[in-house]
C-alpha positions in Angstrom: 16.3 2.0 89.2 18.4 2.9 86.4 21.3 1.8 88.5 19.8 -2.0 88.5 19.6 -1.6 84.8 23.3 -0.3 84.3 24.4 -3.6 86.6 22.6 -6.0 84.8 24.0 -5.0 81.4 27.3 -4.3 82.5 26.6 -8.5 84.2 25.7 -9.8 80.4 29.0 -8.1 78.8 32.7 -8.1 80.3 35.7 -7.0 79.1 37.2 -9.9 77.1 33.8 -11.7 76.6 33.4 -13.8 73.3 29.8 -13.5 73.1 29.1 -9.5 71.6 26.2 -7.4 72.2 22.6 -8.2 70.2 22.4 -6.7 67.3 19.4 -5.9 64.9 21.3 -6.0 61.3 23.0 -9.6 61.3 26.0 -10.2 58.6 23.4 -11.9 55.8 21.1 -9.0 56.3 23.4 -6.3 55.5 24.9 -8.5 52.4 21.1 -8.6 51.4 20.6 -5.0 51.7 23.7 -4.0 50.1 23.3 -6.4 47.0 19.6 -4.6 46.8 21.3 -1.2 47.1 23.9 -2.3 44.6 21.1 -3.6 42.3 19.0 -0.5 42.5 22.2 1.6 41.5 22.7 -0.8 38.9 18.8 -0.7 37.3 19.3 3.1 38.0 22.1 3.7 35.9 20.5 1.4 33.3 17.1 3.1 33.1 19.3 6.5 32.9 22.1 5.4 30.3 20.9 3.1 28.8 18.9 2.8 25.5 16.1 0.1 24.4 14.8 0.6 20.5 10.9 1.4 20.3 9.2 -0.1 17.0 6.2 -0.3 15.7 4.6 -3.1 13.9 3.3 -3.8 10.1 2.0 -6.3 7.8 3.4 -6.8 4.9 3.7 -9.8 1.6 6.8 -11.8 0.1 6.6 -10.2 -3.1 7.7 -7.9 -5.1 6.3 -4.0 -5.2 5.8 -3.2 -8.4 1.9 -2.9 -9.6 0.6 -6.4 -9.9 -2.0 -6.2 -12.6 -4.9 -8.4 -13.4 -5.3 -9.9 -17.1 -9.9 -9.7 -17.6 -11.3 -11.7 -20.4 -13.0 -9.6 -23.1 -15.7 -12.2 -23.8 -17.4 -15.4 -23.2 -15.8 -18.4 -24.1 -12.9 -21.5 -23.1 -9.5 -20.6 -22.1 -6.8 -22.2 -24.0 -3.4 -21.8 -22.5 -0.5 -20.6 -25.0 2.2 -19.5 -22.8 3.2 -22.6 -22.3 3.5 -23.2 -26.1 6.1 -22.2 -28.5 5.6 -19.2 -30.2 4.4 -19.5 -34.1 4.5 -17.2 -37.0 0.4 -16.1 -36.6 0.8 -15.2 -33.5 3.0 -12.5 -34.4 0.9 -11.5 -37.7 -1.8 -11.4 -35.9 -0.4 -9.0 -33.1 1.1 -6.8 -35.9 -2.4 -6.9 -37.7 -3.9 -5.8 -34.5 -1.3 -2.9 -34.3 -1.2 -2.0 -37.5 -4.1 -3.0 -39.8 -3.6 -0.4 -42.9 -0.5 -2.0 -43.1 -1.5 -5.9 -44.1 -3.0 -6.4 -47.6 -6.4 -7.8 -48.4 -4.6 -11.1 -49.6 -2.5 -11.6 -45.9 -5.8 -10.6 -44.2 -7.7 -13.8 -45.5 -4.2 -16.2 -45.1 -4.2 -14.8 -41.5 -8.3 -15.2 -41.1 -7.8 -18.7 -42.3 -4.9 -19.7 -40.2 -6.6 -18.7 -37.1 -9.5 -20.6 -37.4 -7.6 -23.3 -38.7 -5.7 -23.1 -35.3 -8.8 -23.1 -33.2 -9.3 -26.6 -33.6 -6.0 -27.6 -33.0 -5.2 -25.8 -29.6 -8.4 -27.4 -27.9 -7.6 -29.9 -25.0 -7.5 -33.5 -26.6 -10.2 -35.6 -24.2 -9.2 -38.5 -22.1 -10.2 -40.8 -19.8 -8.3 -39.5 -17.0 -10.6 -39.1 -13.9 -10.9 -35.4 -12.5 -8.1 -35.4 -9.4 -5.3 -36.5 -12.6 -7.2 -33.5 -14.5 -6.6 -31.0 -11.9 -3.1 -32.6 -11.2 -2.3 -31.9 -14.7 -3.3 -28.2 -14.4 -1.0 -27.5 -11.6 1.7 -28.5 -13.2 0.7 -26.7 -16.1 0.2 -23.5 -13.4 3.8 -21.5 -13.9 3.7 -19.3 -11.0 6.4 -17.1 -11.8 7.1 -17.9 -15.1 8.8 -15.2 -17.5 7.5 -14.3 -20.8 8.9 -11.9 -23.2 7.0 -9.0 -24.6 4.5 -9.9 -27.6 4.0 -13.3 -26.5 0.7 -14.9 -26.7 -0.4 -15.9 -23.1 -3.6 -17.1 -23.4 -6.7 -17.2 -26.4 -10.7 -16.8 -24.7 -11.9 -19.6 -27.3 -16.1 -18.1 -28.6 -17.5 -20.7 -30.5 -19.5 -17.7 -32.0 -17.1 -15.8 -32.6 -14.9 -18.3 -34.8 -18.6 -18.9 -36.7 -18.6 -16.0 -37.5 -15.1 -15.5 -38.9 -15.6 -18.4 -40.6 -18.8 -17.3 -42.4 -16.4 -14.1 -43.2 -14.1 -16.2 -44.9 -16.6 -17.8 -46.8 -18.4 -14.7 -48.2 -14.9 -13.5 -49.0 -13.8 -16.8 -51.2 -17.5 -16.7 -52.9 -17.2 -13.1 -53.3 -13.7 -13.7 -54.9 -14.7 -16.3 -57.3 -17.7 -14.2 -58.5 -15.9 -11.4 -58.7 -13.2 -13.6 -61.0 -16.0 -14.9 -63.7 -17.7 -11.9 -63.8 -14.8 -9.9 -64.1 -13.7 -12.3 -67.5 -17.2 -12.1 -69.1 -16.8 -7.9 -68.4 -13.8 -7.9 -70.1 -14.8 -10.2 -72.9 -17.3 -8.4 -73.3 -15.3 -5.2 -73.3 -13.2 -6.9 -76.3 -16.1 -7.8 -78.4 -17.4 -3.7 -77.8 -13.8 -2.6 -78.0 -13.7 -4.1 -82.0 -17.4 -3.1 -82.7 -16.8 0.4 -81.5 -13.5 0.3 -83.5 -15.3 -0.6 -86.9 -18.5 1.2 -86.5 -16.4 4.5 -86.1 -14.3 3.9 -88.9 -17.4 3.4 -90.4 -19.0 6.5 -89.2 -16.0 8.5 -90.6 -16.3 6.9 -93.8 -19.8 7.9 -93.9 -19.4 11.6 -92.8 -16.9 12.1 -95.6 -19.2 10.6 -98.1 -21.7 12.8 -96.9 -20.0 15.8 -97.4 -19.9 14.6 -101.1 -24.2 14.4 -100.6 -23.9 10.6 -101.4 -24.9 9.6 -97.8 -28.4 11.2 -96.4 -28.6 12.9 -92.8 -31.0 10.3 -91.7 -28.6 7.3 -92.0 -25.5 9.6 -90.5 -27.5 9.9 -87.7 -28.6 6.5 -87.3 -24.7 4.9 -87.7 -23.8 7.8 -84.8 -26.3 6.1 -82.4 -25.2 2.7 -82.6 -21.8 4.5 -81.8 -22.7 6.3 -79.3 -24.7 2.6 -77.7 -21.6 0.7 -77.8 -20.0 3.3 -76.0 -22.7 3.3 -73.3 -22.6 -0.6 -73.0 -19.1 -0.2 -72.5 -19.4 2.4 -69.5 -21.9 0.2 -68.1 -19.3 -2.9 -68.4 -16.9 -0.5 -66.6 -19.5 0.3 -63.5 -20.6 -3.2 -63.5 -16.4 -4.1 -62.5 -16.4 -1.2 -60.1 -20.0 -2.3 -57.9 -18.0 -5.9 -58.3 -14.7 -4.3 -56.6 -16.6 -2.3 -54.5 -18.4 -6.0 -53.0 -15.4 -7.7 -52.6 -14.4 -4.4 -51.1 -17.4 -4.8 -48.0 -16.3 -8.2 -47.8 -12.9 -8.0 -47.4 -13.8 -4.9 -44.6 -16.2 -7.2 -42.7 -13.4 -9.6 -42.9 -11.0 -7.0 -41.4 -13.3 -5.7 -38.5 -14.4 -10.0 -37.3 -10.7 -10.6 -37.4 -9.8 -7.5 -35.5 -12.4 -8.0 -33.1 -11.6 -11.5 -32.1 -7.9 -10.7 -31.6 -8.4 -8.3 -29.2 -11.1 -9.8 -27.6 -9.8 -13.3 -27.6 -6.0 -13.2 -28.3 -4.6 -12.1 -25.0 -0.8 -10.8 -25.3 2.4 -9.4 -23.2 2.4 -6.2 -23.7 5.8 -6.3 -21.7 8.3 -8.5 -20.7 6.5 -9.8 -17.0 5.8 -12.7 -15.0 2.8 -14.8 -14.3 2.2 -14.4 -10.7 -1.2 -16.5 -10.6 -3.6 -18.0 -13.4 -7.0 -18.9 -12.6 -8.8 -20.9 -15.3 -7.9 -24.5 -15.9 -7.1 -25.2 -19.1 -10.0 -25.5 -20.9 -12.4 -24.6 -18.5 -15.2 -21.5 -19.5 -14.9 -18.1 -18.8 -17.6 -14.9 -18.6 -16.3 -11.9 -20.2 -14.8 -9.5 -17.8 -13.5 -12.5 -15.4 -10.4 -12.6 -14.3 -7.7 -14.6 -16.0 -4.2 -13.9 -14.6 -2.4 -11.9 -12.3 0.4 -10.5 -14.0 3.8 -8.4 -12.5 6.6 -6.5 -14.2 9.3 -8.0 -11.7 10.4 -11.6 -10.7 8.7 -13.3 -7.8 11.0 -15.5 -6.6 13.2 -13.6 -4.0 12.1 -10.2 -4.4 14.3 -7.2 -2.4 11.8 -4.7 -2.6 8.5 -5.5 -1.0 5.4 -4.0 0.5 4.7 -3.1 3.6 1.5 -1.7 5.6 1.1 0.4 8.2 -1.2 2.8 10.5 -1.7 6.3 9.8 -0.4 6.3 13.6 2.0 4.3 13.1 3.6 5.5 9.7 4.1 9.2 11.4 7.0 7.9 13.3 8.2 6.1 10.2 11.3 7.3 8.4 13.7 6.2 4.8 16.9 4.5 6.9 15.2 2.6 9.7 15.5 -0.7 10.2 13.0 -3.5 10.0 13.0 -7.3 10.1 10.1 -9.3 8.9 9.3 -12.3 9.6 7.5 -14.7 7.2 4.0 -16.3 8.2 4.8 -19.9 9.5 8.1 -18.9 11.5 8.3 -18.0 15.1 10.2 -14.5 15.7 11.6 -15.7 18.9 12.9 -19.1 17.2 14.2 -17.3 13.7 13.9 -13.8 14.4 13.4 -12.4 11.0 15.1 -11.2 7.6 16.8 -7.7 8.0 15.6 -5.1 6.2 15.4 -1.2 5.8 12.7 1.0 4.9 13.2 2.8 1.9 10.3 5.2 1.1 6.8 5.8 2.1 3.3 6.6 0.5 2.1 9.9 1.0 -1.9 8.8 1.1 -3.2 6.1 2.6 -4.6 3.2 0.4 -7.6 1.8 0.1 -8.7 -2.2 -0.8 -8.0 -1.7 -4.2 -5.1 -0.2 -4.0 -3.7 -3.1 -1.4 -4.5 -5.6 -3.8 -3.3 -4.1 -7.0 0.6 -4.6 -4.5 -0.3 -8.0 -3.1 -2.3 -9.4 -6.5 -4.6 -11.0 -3.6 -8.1 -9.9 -2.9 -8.5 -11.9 0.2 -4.7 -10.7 1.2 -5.7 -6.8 0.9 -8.8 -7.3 3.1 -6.9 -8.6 6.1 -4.4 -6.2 5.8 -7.2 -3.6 5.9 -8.9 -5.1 8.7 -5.9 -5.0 10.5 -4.4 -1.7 10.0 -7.2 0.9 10.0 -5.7 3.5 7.6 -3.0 1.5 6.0 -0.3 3.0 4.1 2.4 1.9 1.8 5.6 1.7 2.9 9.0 0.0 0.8 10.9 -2.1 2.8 14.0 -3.6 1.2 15.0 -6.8 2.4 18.9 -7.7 2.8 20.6 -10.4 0.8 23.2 -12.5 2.0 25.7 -15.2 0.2 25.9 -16.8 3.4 22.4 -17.2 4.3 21.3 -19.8 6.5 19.8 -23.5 5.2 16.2 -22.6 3.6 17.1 -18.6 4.0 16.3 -18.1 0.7 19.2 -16.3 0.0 18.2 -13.2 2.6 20.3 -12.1 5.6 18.5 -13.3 8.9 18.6 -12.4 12.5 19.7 -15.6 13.7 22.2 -17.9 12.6 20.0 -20.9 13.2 18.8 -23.2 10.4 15.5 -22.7 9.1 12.8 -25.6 8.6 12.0 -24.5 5.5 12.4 -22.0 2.6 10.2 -18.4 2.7 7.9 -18.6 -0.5 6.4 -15.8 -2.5 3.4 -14.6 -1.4 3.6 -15.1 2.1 2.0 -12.6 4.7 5.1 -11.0 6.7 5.0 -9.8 10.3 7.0 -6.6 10.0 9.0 -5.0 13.2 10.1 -1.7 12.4 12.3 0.3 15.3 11.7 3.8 15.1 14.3 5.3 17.3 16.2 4.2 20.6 15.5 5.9 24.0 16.7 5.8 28.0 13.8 3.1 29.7 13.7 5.9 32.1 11.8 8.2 29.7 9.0 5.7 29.4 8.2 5.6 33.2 8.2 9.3 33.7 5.2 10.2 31.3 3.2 7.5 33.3 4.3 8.6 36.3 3.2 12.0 35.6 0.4 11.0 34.2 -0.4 8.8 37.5 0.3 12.1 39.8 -1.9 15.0 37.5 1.3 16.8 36.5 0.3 16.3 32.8 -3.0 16.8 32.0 -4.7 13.3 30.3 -5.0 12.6 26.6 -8.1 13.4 24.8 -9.1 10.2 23.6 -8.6 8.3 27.4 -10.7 11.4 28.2 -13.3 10.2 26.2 -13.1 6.4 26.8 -13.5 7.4 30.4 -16.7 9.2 29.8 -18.1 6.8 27.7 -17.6 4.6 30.4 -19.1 6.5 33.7 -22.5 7.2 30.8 -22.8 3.7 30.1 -22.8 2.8 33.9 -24.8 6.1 35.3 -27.3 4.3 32.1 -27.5 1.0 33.7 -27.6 1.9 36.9 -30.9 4.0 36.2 -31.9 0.9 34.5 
């Protein structure tokens, strides 16, 4: 049998033939399988060798870090821009008056008293016929987000219709006061004149008569009368002397009530810069009402435009891999990473608490900003990313060093919400498999919190199944 077999094979193939024996790996198959081999090598070596950067992911705002405080109104009234006005002599009197009252006189008190009410009439919006979208285009333009302004200058006066009344009522009882004071003070000392010469002559008089009656020419009973019409003139003129002193002492209250309305409606009204800062926002329209304790501006101690050092967010999770060096790029809100990429940047330091809503917005100035950083990082924490600058930026980069070349569609403005990559350290692609993998096989026991997910999940199914 085997025999048969032998002849019939050794009948397919001769010496010499062309046509070889049948194979089972053909020529394209073994190029296939040693291109796979090759390309397993390849990803092998890769996954070994190899290192891929691992980041994690923040939000963050265009703007700069410093505290961005908010300006409150300390009472009820119609806001009256003045930063946008040049900056007059009362202004600064009445800044130095508040700082230092003892040191202005009665006199400059009721110049500056006057002035300033004087000026509250002038500084109200004039009316017009405009209709209200050329109104509210007129207060944008008169909205200077960013604008500088020196220390001491007056930004913006809380207008009280009662208040001014009552300043001006101040005034008023102080001129009165001032020009009783003036004619009673010249019949006092008129008076004083006419006492002054009668007192003269009846003492001379009284001397004449005491040495007359040591000669017994002049009785005791007239002595004694001349002494008391001496001693009455000199009592009317005492009581001349306290009637100029309760006169003083009333233009005294007056001028004091003067002092403490004019005090209190320059702090309450007159709001200043306290430092040289920038207007980051401004609520009110001109002229519009405010409550006391609204908010009026939002006010920072850097420059807006193109700020280097800018706020960034993070988890609690996340901020534990976090470290001063690392590199970050953020990307603006309206840009695509994948088009643009993002503007390079480095972290710089880090908060050692994590903050709260207030605390996000007193770094954004934004209310509404704070609360959707909160909502997405669960315990958010600060962390200082500076941004690069570049000469050579790309059209509409703003003047920051980008990721890619490419031209931008438009500028990055400040205050926009930024996407922040951060990459925490590099590592083989290998190392990221093998956790999983020994995960996958029980070598490493599972985490905790995947533990409890897990039996969260079997209770919620053994509960609906007994449903």
């Amino acid at each position: 049998m085997n025999q048969l077999f032998n002849d019939r094979a050794l009948k397919r193939y001769r010496v010499g033939d062309q046509n070889g024996p049948v194979t089972l790996l053909t020529p394209p198959l073994r190029a296939t399988l040693g291109l796979g081999a090759l390309i397993a090598i390849a990803g092998g070596l890769w996954a070994t060798f190899a290192r891929i950067p691992v980041s994690v992911q923040g939000s963050g705002v265009l703007l700069p870090v410093s505290t961005i405080n908010a300006s409150l109104s300390g009472t009820n009234g119609t806001a009256i821009y003045m930063f946008n006005k040049k900056q007059k002599d009362w202004h600064k009197k009445a800044r130095y008056f508040s700082t230092f009252p003892e040191k202005v006189s009665n006199q400059e008190l009721l110049n500056l008293a006057k002035t300033i009410y004087e000026a509250s009439h002038n500084s109200m919006p004039l009316s017009s016929n405009t209709t209200a979208s050329e109104v509210f285009a007129q207060n944008l333009k008169e909205t200077f987000t960013g604008l500088e302004v020196p220390k001491g200058h007056l930004l913006m006066w809380i207008q009280s219709a009662g208040e001014l009344e009552r300043l001006s009522s101040a005034i008023e009882e102080v001129e009165r006061t001032i020009a009783t004071n003036k004619a009673q003070k010249l019949n006092i000392q008129t008076k004083q004149v006419i006492l002054r010469n009668e007192l003269k002559s009846r003492s001379a008089f009284l001397r004449s008569m005491n040495a007359l009656a040591e000669r017994g020419f002049v009785n005791v009973e007239s002595l004694l009368r001349e002494q008391s019409q001496v001693d009455n003139v000199k009592s009317q003129i005492l009581n001349n002397e306290n009637q100029l002193i309760e006169t003083n002492n009333k233009l005294a209250e007056t001028y004091s009530s003067l002092r403490g309305q004019t005090a209190k409606l320059i702090n309450e009204q007159l709001i200043y810069a306290g430092r040289n800062l920038y207007i980051s926002s401004i609520i009110p329209n001109n002229g519009e009402g405010v409550e006391e304790g609204e908010v009026l501006m939002q006010l920072s101690n850097n420059q807006l435009d193109q700020p280097v050092m800018v706020p960034v967010f993070l988890s609690s999770k996340d901020m534990a891999q976090v470290f001063p060096g690392m590199k970050a790029l953020a990307t603006p809100s309206g840009y695509k990473r994948s088009e643009v990429g993002g503007i390079r940047g480095e972290v710089v330091s880090m908060a050692k608490l994590p903050s709260g809503v207030e605390e996000v917005k007193a770094r954004t100035g934004v209310k509404a900003l704070a609360q959707s950083i909160v909502s997405k990082q669960a315990v958010p924490t600060l962390a200082v990313v500076a941004l690069e600058k570049s000469n050579k930026s790309p059209i509409n980069g703003g003047g920051y060093r980008w990721s890619s070349d490419s031209e931008l569609p438009y500028p990055p403005t400040p205050g926009d919400a930024l996407s922040v990559e951060i990459t925490t350290r590099r590592v083989a692609p290998i190392s990221l498999v093998i956790p999983a993998i020994r995960s996958f096989f029980g070598i490493t026991p599972p985490d905790a919190q995947q533990e409890l997910i897990k039996q969260e999940g079997l209770g919620e199914r053994t509960q609906g199944k007994s449903r």
